[in-house]
Each structure stands twice: as structure tokens, then as C-alpha cells.
PDB file of N, CA, C and O in Angstrom, chain B, residues numbered from 101:
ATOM      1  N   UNK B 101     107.342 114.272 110.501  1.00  0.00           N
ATOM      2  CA  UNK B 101     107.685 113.532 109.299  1.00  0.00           C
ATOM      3  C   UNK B 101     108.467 112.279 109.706  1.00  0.00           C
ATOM      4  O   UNK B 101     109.095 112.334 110.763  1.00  0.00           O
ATOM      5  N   UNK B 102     108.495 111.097 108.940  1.00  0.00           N
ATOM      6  CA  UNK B 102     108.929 109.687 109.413  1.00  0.00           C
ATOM      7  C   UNK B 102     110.053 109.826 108.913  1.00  0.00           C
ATOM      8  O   UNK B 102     110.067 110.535 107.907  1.00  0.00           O
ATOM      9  N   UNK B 103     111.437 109.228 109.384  1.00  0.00           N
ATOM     10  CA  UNK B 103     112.443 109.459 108.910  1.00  0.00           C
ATOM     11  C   UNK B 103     112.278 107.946 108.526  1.00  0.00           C
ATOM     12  O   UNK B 103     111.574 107.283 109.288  1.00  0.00           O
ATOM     13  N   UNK B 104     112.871 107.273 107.372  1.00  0.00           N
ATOM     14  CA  UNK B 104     112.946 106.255 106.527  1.00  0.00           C
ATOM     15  C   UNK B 104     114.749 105.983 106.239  1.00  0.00           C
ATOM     16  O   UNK B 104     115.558 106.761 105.733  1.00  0.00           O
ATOM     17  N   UNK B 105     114.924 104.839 106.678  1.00  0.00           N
ATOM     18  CA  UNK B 105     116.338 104.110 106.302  1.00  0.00           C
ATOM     19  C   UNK B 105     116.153 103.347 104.657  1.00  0.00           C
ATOM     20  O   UNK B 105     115.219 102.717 104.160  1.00  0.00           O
ATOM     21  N   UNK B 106     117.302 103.685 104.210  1.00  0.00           N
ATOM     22  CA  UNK B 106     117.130 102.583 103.083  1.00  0.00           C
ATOM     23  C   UNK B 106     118.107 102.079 103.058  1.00  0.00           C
ATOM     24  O   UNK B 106     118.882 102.961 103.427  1.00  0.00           O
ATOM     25  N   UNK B 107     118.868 100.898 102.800  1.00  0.00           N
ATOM     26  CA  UNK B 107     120.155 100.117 102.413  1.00  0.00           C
ATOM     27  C   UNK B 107     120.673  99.779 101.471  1.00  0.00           C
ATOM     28  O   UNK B 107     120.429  98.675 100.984  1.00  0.00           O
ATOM     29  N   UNK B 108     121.587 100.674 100.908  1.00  0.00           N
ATOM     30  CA  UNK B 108     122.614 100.595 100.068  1.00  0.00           C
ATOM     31  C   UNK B 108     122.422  99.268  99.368  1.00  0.00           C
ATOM     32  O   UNK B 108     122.529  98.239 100.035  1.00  0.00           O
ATOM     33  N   UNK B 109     122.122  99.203  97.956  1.00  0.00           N
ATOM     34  CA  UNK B 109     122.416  99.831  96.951  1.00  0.00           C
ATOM     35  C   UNK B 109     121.283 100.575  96.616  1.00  0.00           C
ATOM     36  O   UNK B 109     121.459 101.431  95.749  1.00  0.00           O
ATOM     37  N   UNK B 110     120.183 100.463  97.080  1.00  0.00           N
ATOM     38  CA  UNK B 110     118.541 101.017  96.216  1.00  0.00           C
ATOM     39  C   UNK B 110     118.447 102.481  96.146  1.00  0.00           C
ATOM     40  O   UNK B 110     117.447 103.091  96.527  1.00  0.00           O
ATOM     41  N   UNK B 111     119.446 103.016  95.679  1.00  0.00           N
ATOM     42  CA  UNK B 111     118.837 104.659  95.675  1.00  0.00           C
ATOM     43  C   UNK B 111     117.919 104.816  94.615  1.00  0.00           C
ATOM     44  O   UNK B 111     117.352 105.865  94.310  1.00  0.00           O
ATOM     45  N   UNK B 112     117.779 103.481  93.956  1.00  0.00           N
ATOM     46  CA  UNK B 112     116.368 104.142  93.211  1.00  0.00           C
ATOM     47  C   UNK B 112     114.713 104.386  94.033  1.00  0.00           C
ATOM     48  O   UNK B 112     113.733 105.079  93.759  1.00  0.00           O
ATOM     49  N   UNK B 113     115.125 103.190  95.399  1.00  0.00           N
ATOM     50  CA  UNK B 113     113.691 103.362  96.407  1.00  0.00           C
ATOM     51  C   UNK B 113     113.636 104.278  97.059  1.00  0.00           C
ATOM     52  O   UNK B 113     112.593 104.754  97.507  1.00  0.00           O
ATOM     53  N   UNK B 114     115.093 104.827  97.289  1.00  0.00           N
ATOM     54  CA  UNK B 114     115.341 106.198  97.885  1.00  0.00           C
ATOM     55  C   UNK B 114     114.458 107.607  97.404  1.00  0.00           C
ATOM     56  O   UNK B 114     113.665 108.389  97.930  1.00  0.00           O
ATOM     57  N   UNK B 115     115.221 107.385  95.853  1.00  0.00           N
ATOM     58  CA  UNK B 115     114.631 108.032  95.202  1.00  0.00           C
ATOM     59  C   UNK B 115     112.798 108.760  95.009  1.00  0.00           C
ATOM     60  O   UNK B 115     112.284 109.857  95.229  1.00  0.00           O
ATOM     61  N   UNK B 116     112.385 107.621  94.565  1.00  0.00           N
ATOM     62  CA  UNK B 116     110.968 107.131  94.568  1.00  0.00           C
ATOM     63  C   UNK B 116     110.208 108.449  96.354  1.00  0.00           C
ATOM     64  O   UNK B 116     109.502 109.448  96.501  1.00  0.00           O
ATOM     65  N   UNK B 117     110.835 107.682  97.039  1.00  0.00           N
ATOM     66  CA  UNK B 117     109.882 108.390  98.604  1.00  0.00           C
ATOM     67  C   UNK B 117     110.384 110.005  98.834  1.00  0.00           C
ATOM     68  O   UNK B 117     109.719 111.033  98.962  1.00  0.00           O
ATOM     69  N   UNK B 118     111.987 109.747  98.829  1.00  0.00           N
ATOM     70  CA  UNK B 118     111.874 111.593  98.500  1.00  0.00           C
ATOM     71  C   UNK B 118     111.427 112.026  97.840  1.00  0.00           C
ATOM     72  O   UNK B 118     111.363 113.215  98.155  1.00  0.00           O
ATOM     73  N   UNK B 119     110.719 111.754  96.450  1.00  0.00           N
ATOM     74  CA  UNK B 119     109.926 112.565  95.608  1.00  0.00           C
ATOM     75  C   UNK B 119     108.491 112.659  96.135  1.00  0.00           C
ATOM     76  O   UNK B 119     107.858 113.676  95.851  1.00  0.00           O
ATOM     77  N   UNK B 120     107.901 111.686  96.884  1.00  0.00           N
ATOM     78  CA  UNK B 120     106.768 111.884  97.396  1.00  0.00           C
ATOM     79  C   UNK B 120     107.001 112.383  98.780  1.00  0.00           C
ATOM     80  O   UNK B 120     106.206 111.989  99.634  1.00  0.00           O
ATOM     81  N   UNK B 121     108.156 113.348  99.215  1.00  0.00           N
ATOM     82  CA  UNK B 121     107.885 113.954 100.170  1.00  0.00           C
ATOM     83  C   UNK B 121     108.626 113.590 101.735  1.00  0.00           C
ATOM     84  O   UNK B 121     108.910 114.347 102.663  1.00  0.00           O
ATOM     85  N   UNK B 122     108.811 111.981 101.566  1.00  0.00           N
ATOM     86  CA  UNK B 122     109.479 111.551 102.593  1.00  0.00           C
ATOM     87  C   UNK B 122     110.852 112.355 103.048  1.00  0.00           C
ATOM     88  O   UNK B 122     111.135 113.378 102.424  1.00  0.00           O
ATOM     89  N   UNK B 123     111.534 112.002 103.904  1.00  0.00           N
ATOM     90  CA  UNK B 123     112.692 112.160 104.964  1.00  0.00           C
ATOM     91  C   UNK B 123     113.762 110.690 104.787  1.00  0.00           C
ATOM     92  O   UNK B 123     113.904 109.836 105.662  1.00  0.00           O
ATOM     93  N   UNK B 124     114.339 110.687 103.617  1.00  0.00           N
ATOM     94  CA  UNK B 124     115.343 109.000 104.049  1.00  0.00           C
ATOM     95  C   UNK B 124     116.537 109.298 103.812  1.00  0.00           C
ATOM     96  O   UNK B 124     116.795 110.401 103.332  1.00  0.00           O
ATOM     97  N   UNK B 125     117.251 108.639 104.015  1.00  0.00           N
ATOM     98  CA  UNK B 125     118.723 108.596 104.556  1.00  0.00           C
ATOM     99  C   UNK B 125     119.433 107.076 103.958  1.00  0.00           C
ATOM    100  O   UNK B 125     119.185 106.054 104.599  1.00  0.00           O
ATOM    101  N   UNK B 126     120.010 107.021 103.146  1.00  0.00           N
ATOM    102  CA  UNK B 126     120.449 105.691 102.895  1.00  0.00           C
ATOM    103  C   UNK B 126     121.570 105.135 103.380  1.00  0.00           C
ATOM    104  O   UNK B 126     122.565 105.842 103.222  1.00  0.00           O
ATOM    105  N   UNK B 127     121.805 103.767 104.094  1.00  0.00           N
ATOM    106  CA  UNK B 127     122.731 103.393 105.395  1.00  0.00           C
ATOM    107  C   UNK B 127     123.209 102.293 104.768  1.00  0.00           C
ATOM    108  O   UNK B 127     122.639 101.688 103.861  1.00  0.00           O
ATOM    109  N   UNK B 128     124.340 102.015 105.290  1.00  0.00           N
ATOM    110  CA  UNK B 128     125.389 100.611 104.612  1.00  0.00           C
ATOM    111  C   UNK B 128     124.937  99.822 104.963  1.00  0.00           C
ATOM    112  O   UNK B 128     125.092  98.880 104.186  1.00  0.00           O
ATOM    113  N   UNK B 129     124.051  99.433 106.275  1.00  0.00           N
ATOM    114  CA  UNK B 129     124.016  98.268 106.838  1.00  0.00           C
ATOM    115  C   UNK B 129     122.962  98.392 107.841  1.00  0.00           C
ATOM    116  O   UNK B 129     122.936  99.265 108.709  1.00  0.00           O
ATOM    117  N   UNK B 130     121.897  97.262 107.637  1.00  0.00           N
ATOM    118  CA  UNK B 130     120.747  96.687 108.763  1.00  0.00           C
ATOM    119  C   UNK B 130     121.313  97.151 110.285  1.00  0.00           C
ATOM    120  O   UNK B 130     120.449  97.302 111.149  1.00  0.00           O
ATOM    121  N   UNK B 131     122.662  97.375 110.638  1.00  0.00           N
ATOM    122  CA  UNK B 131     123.564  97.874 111.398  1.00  0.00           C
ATOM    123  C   UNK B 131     123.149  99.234 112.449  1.00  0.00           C
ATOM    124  O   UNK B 131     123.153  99.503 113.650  1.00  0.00           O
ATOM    125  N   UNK B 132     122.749  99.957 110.951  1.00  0.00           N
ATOM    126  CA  UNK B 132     122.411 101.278 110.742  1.00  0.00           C
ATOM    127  C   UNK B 132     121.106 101.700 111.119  1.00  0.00           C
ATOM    128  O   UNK B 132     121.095 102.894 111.416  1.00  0.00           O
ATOM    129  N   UNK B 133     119.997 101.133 111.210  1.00  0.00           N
ATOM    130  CA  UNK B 133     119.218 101.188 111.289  1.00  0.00           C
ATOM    131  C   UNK B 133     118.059 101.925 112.576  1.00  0.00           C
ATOM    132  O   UNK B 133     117.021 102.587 112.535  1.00  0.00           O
ATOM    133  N   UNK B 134     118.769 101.470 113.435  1.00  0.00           N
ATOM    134  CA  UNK B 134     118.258 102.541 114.961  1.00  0.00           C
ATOM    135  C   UNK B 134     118.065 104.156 114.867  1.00  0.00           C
ATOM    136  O   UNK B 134     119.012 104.930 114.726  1.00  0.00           O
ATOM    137  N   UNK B 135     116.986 104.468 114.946  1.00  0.00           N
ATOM    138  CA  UNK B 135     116.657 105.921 115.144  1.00  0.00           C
ATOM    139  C   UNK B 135     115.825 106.034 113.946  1.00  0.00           C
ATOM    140  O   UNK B 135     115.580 107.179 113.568  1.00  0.00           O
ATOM    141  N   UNK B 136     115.478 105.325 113.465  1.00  0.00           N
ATOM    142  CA  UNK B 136     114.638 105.149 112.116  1.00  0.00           C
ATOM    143  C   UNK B 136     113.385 104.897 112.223  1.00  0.00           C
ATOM    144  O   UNK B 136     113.246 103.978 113.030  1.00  0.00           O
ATOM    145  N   UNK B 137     112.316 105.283 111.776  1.00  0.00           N
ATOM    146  CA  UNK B 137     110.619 105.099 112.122  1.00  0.00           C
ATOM    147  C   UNK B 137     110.329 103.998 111.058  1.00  0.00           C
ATOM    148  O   UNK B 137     109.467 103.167 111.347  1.00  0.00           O
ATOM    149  N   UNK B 138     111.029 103.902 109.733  1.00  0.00           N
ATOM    150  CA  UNK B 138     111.191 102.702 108.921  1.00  0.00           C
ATOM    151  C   UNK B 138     112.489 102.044 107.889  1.00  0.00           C
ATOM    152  O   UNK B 138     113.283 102.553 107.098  1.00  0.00           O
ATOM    153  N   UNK B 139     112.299 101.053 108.232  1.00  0.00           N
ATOM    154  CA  UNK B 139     113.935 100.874 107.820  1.00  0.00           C
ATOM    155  C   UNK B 139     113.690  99.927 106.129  1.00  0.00           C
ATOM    156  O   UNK B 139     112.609  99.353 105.996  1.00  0.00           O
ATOM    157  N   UNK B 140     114.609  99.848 105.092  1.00  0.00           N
ATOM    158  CA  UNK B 140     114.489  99.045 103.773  1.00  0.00           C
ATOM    159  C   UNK B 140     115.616  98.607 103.862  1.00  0.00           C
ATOM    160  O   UNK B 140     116.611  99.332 103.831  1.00  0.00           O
ATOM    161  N   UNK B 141     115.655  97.075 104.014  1.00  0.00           N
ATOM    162  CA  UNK B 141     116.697  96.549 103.664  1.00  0.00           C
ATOM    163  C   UNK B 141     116.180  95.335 102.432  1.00  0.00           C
ATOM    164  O   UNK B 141     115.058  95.093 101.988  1.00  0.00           O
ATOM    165  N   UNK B 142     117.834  94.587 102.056  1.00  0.00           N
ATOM    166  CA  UNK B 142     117.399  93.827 100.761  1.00  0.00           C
ATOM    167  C   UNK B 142     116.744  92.592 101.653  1.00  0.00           C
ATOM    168  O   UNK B 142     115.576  92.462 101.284  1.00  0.00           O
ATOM    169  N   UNK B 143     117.094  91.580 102.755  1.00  0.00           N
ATOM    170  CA  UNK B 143     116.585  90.595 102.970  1.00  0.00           C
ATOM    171  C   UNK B 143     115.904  90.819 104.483  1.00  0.00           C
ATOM    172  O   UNK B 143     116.455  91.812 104.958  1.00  0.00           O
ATOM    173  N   UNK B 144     115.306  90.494 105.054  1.00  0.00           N
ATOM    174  CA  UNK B 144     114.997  90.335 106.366  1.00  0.00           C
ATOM    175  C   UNK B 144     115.056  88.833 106.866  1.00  0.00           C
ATOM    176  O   UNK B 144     114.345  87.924 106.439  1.00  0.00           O
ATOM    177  N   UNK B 145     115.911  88.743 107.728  1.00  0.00           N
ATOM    178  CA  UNK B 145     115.900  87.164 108.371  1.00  0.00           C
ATOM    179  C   UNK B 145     115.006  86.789 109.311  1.00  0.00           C
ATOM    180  O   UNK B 145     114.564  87.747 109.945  1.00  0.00           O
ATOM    181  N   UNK B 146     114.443  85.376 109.729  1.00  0.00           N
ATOM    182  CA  UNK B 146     113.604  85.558 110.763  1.00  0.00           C
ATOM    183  C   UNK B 146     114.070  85.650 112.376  1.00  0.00           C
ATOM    184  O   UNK B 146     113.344  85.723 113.367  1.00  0.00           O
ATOM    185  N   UNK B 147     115.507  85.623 112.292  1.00  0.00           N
ATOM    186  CA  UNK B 147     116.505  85.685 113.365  1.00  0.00           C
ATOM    187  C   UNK B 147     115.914  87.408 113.221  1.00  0.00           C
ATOM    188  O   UNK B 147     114.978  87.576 114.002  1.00  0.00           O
ATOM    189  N   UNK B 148     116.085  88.049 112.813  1.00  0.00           N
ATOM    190  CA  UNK B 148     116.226  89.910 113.032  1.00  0.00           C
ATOM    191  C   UNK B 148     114.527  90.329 113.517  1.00  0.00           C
ATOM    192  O   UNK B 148     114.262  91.490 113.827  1.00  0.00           O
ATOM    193  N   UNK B 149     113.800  89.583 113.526  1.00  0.00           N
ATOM    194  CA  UNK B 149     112.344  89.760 114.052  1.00  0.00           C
ATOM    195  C   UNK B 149     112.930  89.794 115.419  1.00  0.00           C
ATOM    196  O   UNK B 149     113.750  89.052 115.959  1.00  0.00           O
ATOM    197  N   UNK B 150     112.065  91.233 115.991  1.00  0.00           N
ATOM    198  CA  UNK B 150     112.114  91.479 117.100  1.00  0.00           C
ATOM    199  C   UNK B 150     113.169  92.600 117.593  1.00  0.00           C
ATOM    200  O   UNK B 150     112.986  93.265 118.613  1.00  0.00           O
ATOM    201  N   UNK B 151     114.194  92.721 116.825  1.00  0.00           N
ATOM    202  CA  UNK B 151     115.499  93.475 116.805  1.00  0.00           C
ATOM    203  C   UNK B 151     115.452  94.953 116.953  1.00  0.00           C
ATOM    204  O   UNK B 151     116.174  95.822 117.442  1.00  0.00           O
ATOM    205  N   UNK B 152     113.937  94.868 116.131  1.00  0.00           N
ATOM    206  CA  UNK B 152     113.733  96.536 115.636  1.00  0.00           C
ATOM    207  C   UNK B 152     112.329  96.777 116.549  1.00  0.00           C
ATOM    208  O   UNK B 152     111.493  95.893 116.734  1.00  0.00           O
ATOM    209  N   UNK B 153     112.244  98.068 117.049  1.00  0.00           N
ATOM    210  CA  UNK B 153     110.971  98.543 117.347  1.00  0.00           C
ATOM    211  C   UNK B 153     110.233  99.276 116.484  1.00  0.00           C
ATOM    212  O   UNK B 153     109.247  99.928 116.828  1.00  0.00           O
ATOM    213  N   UNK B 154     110.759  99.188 115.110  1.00  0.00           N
ATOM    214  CA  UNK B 154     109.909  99.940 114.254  1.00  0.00           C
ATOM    215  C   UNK B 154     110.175  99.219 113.217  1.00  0.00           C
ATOM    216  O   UNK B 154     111.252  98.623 113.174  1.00  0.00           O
ATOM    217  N   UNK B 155     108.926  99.090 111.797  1.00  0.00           N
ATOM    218  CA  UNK B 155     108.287  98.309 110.853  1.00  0.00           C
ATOM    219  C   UNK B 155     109.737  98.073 109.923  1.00  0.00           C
ATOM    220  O   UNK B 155     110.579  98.968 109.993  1.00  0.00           O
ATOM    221  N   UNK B 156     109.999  96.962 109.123  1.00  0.00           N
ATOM    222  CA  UNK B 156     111.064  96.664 108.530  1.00  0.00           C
ATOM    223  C   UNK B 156     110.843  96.231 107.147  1.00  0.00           C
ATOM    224  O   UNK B 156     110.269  95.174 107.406  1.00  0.00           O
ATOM    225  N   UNK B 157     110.877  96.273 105.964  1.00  0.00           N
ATOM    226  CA  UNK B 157     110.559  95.903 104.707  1.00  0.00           C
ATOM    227  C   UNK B 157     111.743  95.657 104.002  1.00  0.00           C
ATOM    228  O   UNK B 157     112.722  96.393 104.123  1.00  0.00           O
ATOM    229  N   UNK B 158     111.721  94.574 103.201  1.00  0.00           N
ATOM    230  CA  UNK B 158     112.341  93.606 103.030  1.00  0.00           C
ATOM    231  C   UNK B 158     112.178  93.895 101.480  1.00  0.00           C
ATOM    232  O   UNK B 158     111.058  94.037 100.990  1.00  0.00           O
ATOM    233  N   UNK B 159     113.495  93.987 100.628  1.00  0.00           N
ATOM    234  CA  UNK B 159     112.959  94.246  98.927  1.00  0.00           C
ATOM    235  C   UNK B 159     113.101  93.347  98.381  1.00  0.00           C
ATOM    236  O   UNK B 159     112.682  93.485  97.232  1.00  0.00           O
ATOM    237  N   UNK B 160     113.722  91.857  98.675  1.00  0.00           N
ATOM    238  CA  UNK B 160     113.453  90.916  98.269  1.00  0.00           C
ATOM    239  C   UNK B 160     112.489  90.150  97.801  1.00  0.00           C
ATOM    240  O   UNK B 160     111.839  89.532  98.644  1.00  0.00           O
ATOM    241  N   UNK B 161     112.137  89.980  96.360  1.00  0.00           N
ATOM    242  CA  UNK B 161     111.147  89.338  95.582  1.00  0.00           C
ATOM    243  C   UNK B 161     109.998  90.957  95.352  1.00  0.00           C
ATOM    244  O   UNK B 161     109.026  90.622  94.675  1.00  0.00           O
ATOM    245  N   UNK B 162     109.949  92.076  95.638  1.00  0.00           N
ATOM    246  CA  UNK B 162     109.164  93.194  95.213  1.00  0.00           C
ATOM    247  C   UNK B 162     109.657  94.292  94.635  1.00  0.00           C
ATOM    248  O   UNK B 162     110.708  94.881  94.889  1.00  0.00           O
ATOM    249  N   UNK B 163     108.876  94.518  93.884  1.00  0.00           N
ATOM    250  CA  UNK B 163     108.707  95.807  93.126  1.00  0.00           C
ATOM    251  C   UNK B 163     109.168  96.979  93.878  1.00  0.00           C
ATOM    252  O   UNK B 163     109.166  96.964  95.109  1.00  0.00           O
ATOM    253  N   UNK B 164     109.625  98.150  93.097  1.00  0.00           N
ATOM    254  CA  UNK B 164     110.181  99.437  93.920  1.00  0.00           C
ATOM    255  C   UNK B 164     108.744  99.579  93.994  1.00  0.00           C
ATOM    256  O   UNK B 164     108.593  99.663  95.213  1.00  0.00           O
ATOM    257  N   UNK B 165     107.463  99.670  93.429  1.00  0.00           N
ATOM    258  CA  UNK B 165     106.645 100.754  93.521  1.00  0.00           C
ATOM    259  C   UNK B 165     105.455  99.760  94.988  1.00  0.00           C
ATOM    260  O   UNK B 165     104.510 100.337  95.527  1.00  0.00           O
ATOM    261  N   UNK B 166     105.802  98.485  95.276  1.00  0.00           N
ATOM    262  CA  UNK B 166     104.911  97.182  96.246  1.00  0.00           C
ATOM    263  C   UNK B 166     106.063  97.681  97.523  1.00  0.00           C
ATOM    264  O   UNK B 166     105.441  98.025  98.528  1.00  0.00           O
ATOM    265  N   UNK B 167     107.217  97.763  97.647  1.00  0.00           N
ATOM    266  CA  UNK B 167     108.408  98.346  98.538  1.00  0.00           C
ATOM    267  C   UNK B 167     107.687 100.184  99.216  1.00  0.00           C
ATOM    268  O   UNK B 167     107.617 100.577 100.381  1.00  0.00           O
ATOM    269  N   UNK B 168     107.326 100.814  98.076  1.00  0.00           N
ATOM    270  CA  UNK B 168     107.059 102.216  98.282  1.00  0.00           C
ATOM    271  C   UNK B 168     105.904 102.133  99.142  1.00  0.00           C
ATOM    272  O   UNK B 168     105.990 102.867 100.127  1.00  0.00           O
ATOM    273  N   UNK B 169     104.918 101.495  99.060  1.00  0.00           N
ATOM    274  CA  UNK B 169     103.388 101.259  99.297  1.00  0.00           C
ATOM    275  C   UNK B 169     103.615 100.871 100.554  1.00  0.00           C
ATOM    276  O   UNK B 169     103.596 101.651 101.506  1.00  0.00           O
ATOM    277  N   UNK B 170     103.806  99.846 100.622  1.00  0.00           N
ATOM    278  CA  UNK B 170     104.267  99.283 102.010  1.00  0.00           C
ATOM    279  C   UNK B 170     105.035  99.799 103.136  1.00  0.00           C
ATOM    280  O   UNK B 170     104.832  99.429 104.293  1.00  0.00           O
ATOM    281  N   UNK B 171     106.121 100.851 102.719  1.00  0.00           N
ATOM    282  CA  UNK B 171     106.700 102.077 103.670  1.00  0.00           C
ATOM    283  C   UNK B 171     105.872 102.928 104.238  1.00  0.00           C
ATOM    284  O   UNK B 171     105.884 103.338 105.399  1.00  0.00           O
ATOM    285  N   UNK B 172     104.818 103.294 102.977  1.00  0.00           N
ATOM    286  CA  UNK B 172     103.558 103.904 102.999  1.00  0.00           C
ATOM    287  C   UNK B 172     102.569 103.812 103.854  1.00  0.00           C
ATOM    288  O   UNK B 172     102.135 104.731 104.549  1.00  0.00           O
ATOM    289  N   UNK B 173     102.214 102.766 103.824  1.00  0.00           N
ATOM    290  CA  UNK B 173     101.644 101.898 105.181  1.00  0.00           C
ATOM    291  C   UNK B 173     101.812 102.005 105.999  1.00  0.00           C
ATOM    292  O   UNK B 173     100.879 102.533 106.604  1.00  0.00           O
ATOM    293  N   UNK B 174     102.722 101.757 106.625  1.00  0.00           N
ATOM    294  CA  UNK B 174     103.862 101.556 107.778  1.00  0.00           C
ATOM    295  C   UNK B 174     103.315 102.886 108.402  1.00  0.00           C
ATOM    296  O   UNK B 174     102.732 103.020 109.478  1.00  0.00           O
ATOM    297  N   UNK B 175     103.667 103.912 107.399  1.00  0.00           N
ATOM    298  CA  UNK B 175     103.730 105.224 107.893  1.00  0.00           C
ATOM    299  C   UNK B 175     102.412 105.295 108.558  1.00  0.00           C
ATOM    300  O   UNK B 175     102.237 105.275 109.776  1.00  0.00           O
ATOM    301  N   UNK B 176     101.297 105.400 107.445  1.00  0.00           N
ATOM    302  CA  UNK B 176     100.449 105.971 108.073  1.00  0.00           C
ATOM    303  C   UNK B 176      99.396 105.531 109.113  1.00  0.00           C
ATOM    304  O   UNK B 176      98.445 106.066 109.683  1.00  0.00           O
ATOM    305  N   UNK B 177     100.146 103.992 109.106  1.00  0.00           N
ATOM    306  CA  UNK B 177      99.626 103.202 110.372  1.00  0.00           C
ATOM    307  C   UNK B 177     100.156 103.516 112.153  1.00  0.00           C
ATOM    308  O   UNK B 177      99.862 103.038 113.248  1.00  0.00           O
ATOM    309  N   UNK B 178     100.996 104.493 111.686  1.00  0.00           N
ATOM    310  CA  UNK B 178     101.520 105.021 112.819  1.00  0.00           C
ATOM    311  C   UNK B 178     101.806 106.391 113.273  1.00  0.00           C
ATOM    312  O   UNK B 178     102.713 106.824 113.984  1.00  0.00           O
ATOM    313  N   UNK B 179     100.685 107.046 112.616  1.00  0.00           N
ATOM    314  CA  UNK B 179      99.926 107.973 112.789  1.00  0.00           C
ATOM    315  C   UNK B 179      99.145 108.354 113.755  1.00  0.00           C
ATOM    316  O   UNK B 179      98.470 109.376 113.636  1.00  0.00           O
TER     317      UNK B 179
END
């Protein structure tokens, strides 16, 4: 199972993936993020490309349910 970061404040995206089953953990800070198969934070900079070895989604300007999909993805692209 993918363990999933989310960043404080969105426990509603939190919400949303534990009900479909996911593994997430919600973290104060982009900080936080290591040991995570996918991480949600609110902005992604283009300075933080590269930072992470695993997929990063950004909730800025999307929908909880375009945010969910896209974790979704992530996941099962790395399968």
C-alpha cells in the first residue's frame, strides 16, 4: 500500500483517500515529506523539482476530487 503525505491544512484531501482505502498521514511541512511514495502539498516551487524521489502534487488552483485523481495516478503508475 502507498503511504501518501498530505500538508496541513487539507484534511478534507486526507479525508477523501482514506475513504478510498489509501494509507496518509498528514505533515506540517514539505519538510516532512521523506519516506512518502506521494506527497500533497498547497504550492510546489520550481526550486523543489528534483528534491523528492517520489511524485509531488500541488493543490494549488485544483479541485479535492482533480488532487485525488492525480495521487491516483501517481499510484498506480508505480505499480
Amino acid at each position: 500500500m502507498a503511504k501518501i503525505a498530505v500538508e496541513k491544512p487539507f484534511d478534507d484531501i486526507k479525508e477523501v483517500l482514506e475513504g478510498k482505502g489509501h494509507q496518509v498521514d498528514l505533515v506540517n511541512s514539505d519538510q516532512e515529506l521523506k519516506g512518502y511514495d506521494v506527497g500533497v502539498v498547497r504550492v510546489q516551487n520550481d526550486s523543489d523539482t528534483g528534491l523528492y524521489d517520489f511524485p509531488i502534487v500541488s493543490v494549488e488552483g485544483a479541485s479535492i476530487e482533480e488532487v485525488v485523481a492525480q495521487v491516483e495516478r501517481y499510484i498506480e503508475l508505480s505499480k
